[in-house]
C-alpha positions as CSV (number, residue, x, y, z in Angstrom):
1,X,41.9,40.1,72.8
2,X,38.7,40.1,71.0
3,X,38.3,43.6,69.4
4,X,35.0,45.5,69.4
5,X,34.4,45.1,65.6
6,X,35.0,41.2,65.8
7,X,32.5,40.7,69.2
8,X,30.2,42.7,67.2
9,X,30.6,40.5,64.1
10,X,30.1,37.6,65.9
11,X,26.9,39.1,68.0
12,X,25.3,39.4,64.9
13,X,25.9,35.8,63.4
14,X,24.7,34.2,67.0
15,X,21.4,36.5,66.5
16,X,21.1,34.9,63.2
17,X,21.5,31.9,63.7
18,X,19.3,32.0,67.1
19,X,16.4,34.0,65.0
20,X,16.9,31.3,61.9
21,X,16.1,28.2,64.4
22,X,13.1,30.4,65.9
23,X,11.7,31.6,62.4
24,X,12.1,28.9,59.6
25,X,11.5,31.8,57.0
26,X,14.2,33.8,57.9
27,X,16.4,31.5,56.7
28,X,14.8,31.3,53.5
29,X,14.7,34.9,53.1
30,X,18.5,35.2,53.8
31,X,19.1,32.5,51.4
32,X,16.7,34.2,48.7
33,X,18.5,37.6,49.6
34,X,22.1,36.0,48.9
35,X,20.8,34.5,45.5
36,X,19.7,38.1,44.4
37,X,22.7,39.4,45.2
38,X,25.0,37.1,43.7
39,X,22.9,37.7,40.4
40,X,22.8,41.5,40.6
41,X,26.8,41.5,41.4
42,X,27.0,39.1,38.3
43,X,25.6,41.2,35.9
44,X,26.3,44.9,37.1
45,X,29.6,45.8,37.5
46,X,28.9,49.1,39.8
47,X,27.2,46.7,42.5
48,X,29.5,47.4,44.8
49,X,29.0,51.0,44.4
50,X,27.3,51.2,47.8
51,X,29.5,48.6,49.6
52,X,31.0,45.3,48.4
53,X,29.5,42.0,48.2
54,X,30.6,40.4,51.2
55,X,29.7,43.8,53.5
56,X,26.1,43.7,51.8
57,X,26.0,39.7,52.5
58,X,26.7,39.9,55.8
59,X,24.9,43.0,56.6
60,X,21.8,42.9,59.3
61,X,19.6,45.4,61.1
62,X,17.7,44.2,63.8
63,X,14.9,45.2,65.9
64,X,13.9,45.2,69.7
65,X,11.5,46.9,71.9
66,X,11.9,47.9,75.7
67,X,9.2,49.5,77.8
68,X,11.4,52.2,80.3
69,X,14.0,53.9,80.3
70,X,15.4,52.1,82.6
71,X,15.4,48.9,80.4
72,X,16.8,51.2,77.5
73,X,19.9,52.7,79.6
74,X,20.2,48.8,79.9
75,X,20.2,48.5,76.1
76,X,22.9,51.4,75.5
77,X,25.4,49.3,78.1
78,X,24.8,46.1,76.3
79,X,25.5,47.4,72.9
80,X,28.2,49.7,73.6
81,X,30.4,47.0,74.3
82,X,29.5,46.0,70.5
83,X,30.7,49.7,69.3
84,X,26.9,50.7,68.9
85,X,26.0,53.9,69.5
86,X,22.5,55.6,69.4
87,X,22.2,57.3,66.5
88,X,18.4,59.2,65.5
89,X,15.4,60.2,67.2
90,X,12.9,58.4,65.5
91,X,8.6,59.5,66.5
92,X,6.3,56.9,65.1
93,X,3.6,58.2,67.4
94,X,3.8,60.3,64.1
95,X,3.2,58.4,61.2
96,X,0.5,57.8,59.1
97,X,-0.9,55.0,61.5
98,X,0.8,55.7,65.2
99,X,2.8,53.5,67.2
100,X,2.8,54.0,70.8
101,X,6.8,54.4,70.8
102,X,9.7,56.6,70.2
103,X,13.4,54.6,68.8
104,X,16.5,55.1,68.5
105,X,19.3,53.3,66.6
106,X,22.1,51.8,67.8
107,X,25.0,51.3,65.5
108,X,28.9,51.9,64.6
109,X,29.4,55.4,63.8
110,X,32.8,55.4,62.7
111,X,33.3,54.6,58.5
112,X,36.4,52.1,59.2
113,X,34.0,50.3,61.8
114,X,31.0,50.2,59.6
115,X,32.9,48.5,56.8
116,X,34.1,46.0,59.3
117,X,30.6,45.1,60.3
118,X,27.4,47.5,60.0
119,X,25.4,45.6,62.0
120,X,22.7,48.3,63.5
121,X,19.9,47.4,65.9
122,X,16.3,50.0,65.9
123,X,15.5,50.1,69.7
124,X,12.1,50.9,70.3
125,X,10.8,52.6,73.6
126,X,7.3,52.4,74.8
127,X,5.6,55.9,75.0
128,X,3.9,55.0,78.5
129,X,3.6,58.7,79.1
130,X,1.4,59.9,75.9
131,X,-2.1,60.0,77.4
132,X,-3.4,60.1,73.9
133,X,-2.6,56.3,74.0
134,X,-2.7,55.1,77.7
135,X,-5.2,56.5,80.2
136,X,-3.4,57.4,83.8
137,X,-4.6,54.1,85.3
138,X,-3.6,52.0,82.4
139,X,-0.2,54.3,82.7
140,X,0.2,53.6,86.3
141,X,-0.8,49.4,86.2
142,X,1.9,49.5,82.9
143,X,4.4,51.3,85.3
144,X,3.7,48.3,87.8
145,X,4.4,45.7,85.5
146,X,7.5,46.7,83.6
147,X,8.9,47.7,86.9
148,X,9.0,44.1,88.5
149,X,10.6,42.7,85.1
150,X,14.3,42.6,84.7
151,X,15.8,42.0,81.1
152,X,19.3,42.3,81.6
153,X,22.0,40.2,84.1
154,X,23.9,41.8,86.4
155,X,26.6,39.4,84.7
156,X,26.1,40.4,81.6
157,X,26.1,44.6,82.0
158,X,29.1,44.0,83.9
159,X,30.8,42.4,81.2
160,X,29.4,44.9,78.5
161,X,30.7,47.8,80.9
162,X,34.2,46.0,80.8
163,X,34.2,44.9,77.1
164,X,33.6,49.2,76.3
165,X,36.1,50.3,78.9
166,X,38.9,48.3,77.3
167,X,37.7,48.4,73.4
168,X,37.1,43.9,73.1
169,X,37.7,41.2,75.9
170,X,39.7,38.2,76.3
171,X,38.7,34.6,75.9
172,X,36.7,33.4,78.1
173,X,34.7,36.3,78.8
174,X,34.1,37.3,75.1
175,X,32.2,34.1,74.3
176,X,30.4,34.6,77.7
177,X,29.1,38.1,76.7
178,X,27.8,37.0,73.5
179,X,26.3,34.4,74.6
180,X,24.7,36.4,77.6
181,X,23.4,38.9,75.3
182,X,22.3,36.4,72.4
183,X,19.9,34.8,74.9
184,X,18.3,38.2,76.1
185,X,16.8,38.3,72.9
186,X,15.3,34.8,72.3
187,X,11.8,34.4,72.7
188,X,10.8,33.7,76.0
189,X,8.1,30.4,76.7
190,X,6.7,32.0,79.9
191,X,3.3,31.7,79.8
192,X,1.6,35.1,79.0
193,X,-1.5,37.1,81.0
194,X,-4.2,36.5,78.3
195,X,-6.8,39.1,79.7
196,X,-3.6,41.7,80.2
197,X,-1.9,41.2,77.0
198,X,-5.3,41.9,75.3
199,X,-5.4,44.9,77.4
200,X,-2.8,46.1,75.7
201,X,-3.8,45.1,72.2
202,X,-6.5,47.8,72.8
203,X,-4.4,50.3,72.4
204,X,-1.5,48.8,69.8
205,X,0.0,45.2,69.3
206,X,3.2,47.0,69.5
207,X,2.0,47.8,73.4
208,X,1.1,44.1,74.2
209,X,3.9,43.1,72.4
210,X,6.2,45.4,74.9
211,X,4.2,45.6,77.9
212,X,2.2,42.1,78.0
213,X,5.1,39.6,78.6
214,X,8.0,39.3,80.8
215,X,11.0,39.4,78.8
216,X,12.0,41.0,75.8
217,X,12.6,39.5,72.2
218,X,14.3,40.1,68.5
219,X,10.9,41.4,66.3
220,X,12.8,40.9,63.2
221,X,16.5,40.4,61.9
222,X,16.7,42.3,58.4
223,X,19.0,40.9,55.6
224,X,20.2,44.0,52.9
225,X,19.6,43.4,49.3
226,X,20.3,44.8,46.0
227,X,17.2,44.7,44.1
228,X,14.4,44.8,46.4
229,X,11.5,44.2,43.8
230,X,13.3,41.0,42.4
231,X,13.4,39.6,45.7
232,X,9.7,40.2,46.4
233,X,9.3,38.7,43.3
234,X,11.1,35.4,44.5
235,X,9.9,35.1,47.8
236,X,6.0,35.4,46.3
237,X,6.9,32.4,43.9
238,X,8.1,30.1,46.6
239,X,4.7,30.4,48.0
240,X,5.7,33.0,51.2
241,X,3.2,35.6,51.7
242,X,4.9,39.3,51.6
243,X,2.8,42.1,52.6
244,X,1.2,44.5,49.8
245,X,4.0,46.4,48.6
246,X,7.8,48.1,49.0
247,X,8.0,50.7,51.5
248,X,9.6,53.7,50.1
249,X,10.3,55.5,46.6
250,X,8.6,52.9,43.5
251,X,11.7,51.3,41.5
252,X,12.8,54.6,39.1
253,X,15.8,55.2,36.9
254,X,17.6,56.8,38.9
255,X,20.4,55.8,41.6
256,X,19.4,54.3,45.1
257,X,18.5,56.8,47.7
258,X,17.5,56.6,51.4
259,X,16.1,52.9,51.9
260,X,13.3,50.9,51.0
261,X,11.8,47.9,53.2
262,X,9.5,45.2,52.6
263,X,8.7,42.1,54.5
264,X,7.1,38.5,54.6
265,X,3.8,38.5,56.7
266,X,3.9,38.2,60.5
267,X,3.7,34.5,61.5
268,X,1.8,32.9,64.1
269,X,3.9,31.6,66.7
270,X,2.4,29.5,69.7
271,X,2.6,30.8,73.0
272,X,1.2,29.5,76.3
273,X,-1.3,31.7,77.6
274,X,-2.4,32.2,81.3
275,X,-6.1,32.6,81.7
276,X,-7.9,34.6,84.9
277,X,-8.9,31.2,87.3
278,X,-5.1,30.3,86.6
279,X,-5.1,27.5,84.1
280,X,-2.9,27.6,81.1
281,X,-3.5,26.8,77.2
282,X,-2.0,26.9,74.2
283,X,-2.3,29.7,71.7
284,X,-0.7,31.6,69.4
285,X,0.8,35.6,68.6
286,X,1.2,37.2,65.2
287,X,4.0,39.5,66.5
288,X,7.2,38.3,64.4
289,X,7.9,39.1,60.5
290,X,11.0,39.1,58.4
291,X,12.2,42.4,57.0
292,X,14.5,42.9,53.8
293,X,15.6,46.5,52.9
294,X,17.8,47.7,49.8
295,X,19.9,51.0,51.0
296,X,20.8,53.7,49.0
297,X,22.8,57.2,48.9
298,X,22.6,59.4,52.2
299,X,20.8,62.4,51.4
300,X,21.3,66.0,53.1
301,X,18.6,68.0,54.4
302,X,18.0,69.3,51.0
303,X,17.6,65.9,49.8
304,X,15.8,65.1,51.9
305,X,13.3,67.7,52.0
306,X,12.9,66.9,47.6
307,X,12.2,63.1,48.9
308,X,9.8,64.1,51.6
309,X,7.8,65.9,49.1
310,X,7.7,63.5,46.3
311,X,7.0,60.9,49.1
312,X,4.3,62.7,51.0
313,X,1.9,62.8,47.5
314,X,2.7,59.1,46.8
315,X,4.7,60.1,43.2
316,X,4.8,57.1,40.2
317,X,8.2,56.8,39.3
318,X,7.5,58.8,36.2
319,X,7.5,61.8,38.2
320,X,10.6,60.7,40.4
321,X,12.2,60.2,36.9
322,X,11.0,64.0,36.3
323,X,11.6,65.4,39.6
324,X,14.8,64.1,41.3
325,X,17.9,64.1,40.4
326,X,18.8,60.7,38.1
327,X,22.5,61.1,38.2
328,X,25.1,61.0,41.4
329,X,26.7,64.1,39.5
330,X,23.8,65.9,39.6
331,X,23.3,65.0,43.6
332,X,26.4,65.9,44.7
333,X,26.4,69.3,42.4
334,X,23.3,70.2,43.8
335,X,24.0,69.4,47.1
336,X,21.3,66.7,47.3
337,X,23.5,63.6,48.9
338,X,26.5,63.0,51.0
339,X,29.8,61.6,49.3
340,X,33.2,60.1,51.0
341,X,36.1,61.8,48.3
342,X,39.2,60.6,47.6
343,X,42.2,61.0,44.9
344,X,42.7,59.1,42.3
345,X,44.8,59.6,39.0
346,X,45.0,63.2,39.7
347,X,41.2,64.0,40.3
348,X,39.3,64.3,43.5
349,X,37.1,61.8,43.0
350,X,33.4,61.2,45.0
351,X,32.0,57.9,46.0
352,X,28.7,57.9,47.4
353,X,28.2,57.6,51.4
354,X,25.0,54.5,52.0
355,X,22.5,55.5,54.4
356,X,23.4,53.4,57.4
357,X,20.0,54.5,59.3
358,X,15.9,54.4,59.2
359,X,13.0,56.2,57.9
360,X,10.2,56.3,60.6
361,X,7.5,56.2,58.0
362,X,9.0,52.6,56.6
363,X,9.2,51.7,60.0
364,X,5.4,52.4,60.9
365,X,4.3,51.4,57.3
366,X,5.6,47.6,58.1
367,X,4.3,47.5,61.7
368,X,0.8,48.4,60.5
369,X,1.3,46.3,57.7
370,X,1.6,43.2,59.8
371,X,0.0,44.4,63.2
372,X,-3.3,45.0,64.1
373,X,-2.5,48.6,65.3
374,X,-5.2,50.7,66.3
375,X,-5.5,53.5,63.7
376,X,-5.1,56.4,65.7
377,X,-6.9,59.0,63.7
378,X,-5.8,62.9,64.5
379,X,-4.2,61.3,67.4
380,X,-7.3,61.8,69.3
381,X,-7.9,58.4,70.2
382,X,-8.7,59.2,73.7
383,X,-10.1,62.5,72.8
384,X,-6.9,64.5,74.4
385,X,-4.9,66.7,72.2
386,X,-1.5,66.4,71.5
387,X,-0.6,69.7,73.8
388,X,-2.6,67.7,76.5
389,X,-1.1,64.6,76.4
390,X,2.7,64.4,77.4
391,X,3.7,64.2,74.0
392,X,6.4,67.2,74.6
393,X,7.8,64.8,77.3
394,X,9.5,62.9,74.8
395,X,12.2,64.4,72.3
396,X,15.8,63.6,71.3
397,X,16.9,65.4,74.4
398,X,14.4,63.6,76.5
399,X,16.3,60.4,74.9
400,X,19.8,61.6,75.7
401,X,19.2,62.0,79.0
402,X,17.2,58.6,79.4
403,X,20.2,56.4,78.1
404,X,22.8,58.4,79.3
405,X,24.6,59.7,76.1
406,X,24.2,62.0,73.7
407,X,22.0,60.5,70.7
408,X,24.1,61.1,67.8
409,X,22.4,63.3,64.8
410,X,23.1,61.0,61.6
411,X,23.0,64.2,59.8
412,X,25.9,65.2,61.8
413,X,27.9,61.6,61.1
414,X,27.3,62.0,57.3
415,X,28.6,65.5,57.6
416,X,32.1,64.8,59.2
417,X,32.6,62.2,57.2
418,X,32.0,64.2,53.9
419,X,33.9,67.2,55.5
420,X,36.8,65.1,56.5
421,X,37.6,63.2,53.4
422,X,37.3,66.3,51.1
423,X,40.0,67.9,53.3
424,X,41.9,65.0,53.2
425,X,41.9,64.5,49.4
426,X,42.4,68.5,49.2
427,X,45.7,68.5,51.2
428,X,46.7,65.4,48.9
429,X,46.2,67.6,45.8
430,X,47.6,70.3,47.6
431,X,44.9,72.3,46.2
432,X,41.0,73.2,45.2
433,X,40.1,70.4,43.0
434,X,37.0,69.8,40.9
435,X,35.0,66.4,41.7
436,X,34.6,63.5,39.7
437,X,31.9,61.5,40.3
438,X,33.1,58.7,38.0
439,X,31.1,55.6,37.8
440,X,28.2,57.6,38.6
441,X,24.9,56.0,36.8
């Protein structure tokens, strides 16, 4: 049989390879990405502080967008059969410049599983209820369309549905299953409504993007790196045009934290396009980009609220260096960060726990950064108020309830995983021991 963790593994390569022969520079950027690592793992001998080489090589998150819940109850079948499990509630109807969607992240949630094969896929949902982006006639013809669409087999959720019940399949079904699912993801060549899709594109890219064809698609396969800036660095020489800067903290002294994202420039991709007396023609979408991202130390709410804060005023890196803790001892004393203990020589020792999810504003930053978004100013856009305009309708229990399982809280995940291993290398001592953060930088 063909265990969760290996049909996972080999989901993810097919994806890549499939995305690679769609998007040229994907494959450069995955080739760049490797190069960096190699060097970074050559000259620092705490590389694989946050996971080893080969984990961090083979590492991807992907990203995919569905329009109902519906289609995203779909989803949560399809990847559970992978050992992906939503994990987050993620608003970007929030951010700086909003996105008509909420997300969640499927991914493994067990440590043992995770260093088998992280792969972790952001699902976006289209907010069709939020009236302070779609009017209730634009609502209701949206409603129309997504409801005639189907993304997923019956084959295929039938063998996801199996492939879960019995943790893997056997040969030939497992190849069958990846396959299926591989191909629900490739862009589609049906031709697209031109006046409907620009519709859409009224309101967000992200919209059209969701709601304008018939099919669903991979926006972006994300290769992990270990030194973010020297890849942008690279990619800019060969000539590949990355957008403006690195979301997340500026590069600082101090260790990792959280995650930080930057990408090349959506491409244009040509499409056939449908025009209103029926004829077709060829055009072309910018919709498509290729994401990197360097990961770093979970941090607890504590943490996290010290990150929010430097983050929210836009701090230089002198004032990270100033503000936030520099040292993993100093984290973990402080309570700042999430570590996995063990024994070793005596000592309890900790080894920081990587941040295995998103950040919503990184998220939104690299959408506007390569869509045409509408900036949605005091989310007013239609001149309703957020009170006014559905916007209670959607919430992590909302999103529980759409897929059908509880949404994990990553806070949560980190948590156990802390709580478990410090008990566990406790009852090895057989008694309160200090921690040793040893190898900290």
């Amino acid at each position: 049989m063909t265990e969760i963790w290996e049909l996972r593994s080999r989901f993810a390569s097919a994806l890549s390879l499939m995305y690679g022969r769609e998007v040229p520079e994907y494959t450069t950027l995955v080739s760049v990405a490797e190069q960096v690592n190699a060097d970074v793992a050559a000259r620092d001998p705490h590389a694989d502080r946050l996971g080893s080489l080969a984990r961090v090589t083979a590492e991807r998150h992907g990203a995919i967008r569905v329009g109902t819940p519906a289609e995203l109850r779909d989803v949560a079948t399809v990847f559970a059969a992978f050992g992906m499990y939503p994990v987050g509630f993620y608003d970007l109807r929030d951010a700086p410049v909003p996105v008509p969607v909420v997300s969640t992240a499927f991914r493994p949630i067990d440590a043992d599983q995770l260093a088998r094969n992280p792969f972790r896929v952001f699902t976006s949902m289209l907010a069709v209820h939020d009236r302070r982006f779609f009017d209730a006639e634009l609502a209701q013809r949206l409603h129309r369309f997504l409801d005639r669409r189907t993304l997923f087999a019956p084959e295929l959720l039938d063998l996801a549905r199996q492939a879960a019940a019995d943790c893997g399949l056997d040969e030939p079904e497992a190849t069958r299953l990846i396959s299926l699912a591989t191909a629900v993801f490739a862009l589609s060549d049906d031709p697209i409504d031109a006046a409907w899709y620009e519709e859409l594109s009224q309101v967000s890219a992200v919209a059209a993007d969701i709601g304008g064809v018939s099919s669903t698609h991979i926006n972006h396969l994300t290769p992990r790196v270990l030194d973010i800036d020297e890849l942008y660095r690279r990619m800019s020489e060969r000539g590949i045009t990355m957008i403006d800067e690195i979301q997340g903290p500026p590069a600082w002294s101090g260790p990792d934290v959280l995650l930080r994202q930057t990408s090349f420039r959506a491409l244009a991709e040509p499409r056939r396009f449908l025009a209103a007396d029926g004829t077709s023609y060829d055009g072309a979408l910018r919709v498509r980009f290729g994401e990197v991202e360097a990961r770093g130390i979970a941090l607890t709410p504590a943490g996290r609220e010290h990150y929010d804060a430097l983050m929210d005023r836009n701090a230089p890196a002198a004032d990270w260096d100033r503000e936030f803790p520099n040292t993993e001892a100093q984290l973990e004393s402080d309570g700042l960060a999430y570590f996995e203990y063990r024994v070793d020589e005596g000592a309890m020792v900790g080894d920081p726990i990587v941040y295995e999810d998103f950040l919503p504003r990184s998220a939104a930053g690299i959408f506007a950064s390569n869509l045409a978004d509408v900036n949605l100013a005091n989310d007013t856009a239609l001149g309703i108020s957020a009170a006014d305009s559905g916007y209670q309708n959607y919430d992590i229990a909302w999103l529980s309830n759409a897929i059908g399982v509880d949404v994990h809280d990553p806070y949560d995940l980190y948590r156990t995983q802390q709580e478990r291993s410090r008990a566990h290398a406790l009852a090895q001592l057989g008694r309160s021991g200090n921690v040793d953060t040893r190898g900290a930088r």
